[in-house]
C-alpha positions in Angstrom: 24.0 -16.7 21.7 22.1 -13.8 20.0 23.1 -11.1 18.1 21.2 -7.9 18.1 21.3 -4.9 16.0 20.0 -1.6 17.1 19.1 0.6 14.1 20.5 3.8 14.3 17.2 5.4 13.5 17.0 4.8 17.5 19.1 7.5 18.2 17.2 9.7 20.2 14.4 6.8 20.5 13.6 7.0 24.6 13.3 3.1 24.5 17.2 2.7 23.6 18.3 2.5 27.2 15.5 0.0 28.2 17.2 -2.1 25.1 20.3 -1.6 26.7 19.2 -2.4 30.0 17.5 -5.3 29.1 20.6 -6.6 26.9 23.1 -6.6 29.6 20.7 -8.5 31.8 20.4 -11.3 29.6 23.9 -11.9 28.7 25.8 -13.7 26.0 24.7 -10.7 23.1 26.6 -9.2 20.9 24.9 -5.6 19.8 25.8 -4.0 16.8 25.2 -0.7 16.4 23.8 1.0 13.2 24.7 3.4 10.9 21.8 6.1 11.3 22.7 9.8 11.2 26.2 9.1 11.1 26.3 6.9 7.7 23.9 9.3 6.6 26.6 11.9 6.9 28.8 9.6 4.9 26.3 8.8 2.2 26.4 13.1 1.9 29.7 13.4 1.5 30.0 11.1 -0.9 27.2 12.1 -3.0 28.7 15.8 -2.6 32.9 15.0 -3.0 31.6 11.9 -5.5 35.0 9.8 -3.3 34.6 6.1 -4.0 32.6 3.3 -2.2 35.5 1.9 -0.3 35.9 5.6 1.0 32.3 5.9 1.4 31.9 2.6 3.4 34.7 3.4 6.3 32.7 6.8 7.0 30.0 4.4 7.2 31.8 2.2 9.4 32.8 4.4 11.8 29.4 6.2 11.9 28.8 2.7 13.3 31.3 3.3 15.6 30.4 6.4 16.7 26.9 4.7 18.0 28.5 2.3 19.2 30.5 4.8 21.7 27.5 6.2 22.2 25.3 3.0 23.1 28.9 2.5 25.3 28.2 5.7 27.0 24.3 4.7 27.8 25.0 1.7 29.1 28.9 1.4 30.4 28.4 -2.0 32.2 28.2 -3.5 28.1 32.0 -4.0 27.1 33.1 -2.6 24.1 34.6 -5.0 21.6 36.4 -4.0 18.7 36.9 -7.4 16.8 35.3 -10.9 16.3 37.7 -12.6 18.7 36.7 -9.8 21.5 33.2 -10.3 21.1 34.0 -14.0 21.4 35.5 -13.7 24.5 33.1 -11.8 26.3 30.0 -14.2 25.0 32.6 -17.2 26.1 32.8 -15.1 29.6 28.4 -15.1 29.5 28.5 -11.4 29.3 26.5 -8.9 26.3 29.1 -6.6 24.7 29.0 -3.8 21.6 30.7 -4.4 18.4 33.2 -1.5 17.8 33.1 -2.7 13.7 36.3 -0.9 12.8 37.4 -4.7 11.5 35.2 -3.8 8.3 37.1 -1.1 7.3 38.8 -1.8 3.8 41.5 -0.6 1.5 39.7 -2.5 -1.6 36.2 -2.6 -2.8 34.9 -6.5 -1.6 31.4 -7.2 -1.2 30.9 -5.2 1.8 31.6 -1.7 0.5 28.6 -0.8 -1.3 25.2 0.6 -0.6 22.9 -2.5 -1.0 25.0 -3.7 2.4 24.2 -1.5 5.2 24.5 -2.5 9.3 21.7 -4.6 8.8 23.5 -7.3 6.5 26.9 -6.6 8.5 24.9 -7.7 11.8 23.9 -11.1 9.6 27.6 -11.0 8.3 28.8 -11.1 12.0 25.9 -13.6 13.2 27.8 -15.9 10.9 31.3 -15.5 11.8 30.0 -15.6 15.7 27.9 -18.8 14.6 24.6 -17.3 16.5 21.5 -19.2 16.8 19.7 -16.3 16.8 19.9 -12.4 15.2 17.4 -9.3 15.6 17.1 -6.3 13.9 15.3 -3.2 15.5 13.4 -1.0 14.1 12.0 2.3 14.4 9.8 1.7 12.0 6.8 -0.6 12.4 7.4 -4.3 10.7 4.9 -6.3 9.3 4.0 -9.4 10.8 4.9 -12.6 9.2 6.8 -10.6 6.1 10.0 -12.3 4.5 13.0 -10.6 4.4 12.6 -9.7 0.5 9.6 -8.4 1.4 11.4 -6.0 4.0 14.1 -5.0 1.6 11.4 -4.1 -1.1 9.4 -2.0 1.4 12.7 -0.7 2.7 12.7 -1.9 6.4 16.1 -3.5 5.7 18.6 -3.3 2.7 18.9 -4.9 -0.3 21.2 -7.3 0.6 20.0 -8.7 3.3 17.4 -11.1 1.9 20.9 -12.8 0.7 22.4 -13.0 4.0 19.2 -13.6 6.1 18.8 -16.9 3.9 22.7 -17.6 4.1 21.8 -17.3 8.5 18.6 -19.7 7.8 21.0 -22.4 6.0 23.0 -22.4 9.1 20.0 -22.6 11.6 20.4 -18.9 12.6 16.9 -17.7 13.1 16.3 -14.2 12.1 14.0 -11.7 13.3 13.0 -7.9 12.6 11.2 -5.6 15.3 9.9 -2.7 15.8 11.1 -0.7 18.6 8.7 -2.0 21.1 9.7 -5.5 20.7 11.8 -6.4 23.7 9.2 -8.2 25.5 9.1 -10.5 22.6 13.2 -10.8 22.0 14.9 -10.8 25.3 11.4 -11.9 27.8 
């Protein structure tokens, strides 16, 4: 089982259906959607209204969600899950489904509500939970080859926490991967 996250930098990227398409043909995938625009909009406000990082994070979250919807409405035949147990259940059932993250929203500051964690470390967060043997982050952005996940963070491909989480998936054989955009060929065959 593999869980996939599609950057939200996609957004109007014309490959995002062909992800989509080629998702929901291979079954058993649980996609979470990122942030993009939406979190962007939430990073804003905050900075503008100065409202705390809890705050701050469930604008994020459902900037999530709002992609999600939108990945929904590109490609219908992918269920929409809103919790850990639904995206079980449609994996059990050998299907591909989007995460609707509103599970991650919080009424106290824990170590998801803060910058350095952004959808990239909450796709490792639910690889874990989901026990995956296998998570990819997309990119818009081009990836060096071969680079470690520190490496990523520094150059800013993916955030600061997830070096952290990426080697909490490696500890429980979860192989992690970062693509660029074009990488489908390579993730799903």
């Amino acid at each position: 089982m593999r869980v996939v996250k599609l950057g939200g930098s996609l957004l109007r990227d014309p490959l995002l259906p062909a992800w989509l398409d080629r998702i929901a043909r291979a079954g058993r995938c649980a996609v979470v959607p990122g942030g993009g625009a939406f979190a962007d909009a939430a990073r804003a406000a905050q900075a503008h209204w100065r409202v705390d990082d809890v705050a701050a994070h469930n604008m994020a979250v459902l900037g999530m969600a709002q992609f999600a919807h939108l990945l929904h409405g590109l490609a219908p035949r992918l269920a929409l899950a809103d919790s850990t147990d639904g995206l079980r259940a449609q994996l059990a059932a050998g299907r591909a489904a989007i995460w609707l993250p509103l599970e991650l929203q919080r009424e106290a500051a824990d170590v998801l509500t803060r910058w350095d964690v952004t959808s990239d470390s909450l796709a490792a967060w639910l690889a874990l939970r989901l026990g995956a043997n296998e998570l990819v982050l997309v990119k818009s952005c081009a990836v060096p080859a071969a680079a470690t996940p520190a490496e990523l963070a520094a150059a800013g491909i993916v955030d600061r926490a997830f070096p952290g989480y990426a080697a909490q998936c490696a500890h429980a054989g979860i192989t992690c991967r970062v693509v660029d955009r074009s990488g489908f060929d390579i993730v799903l065959g």
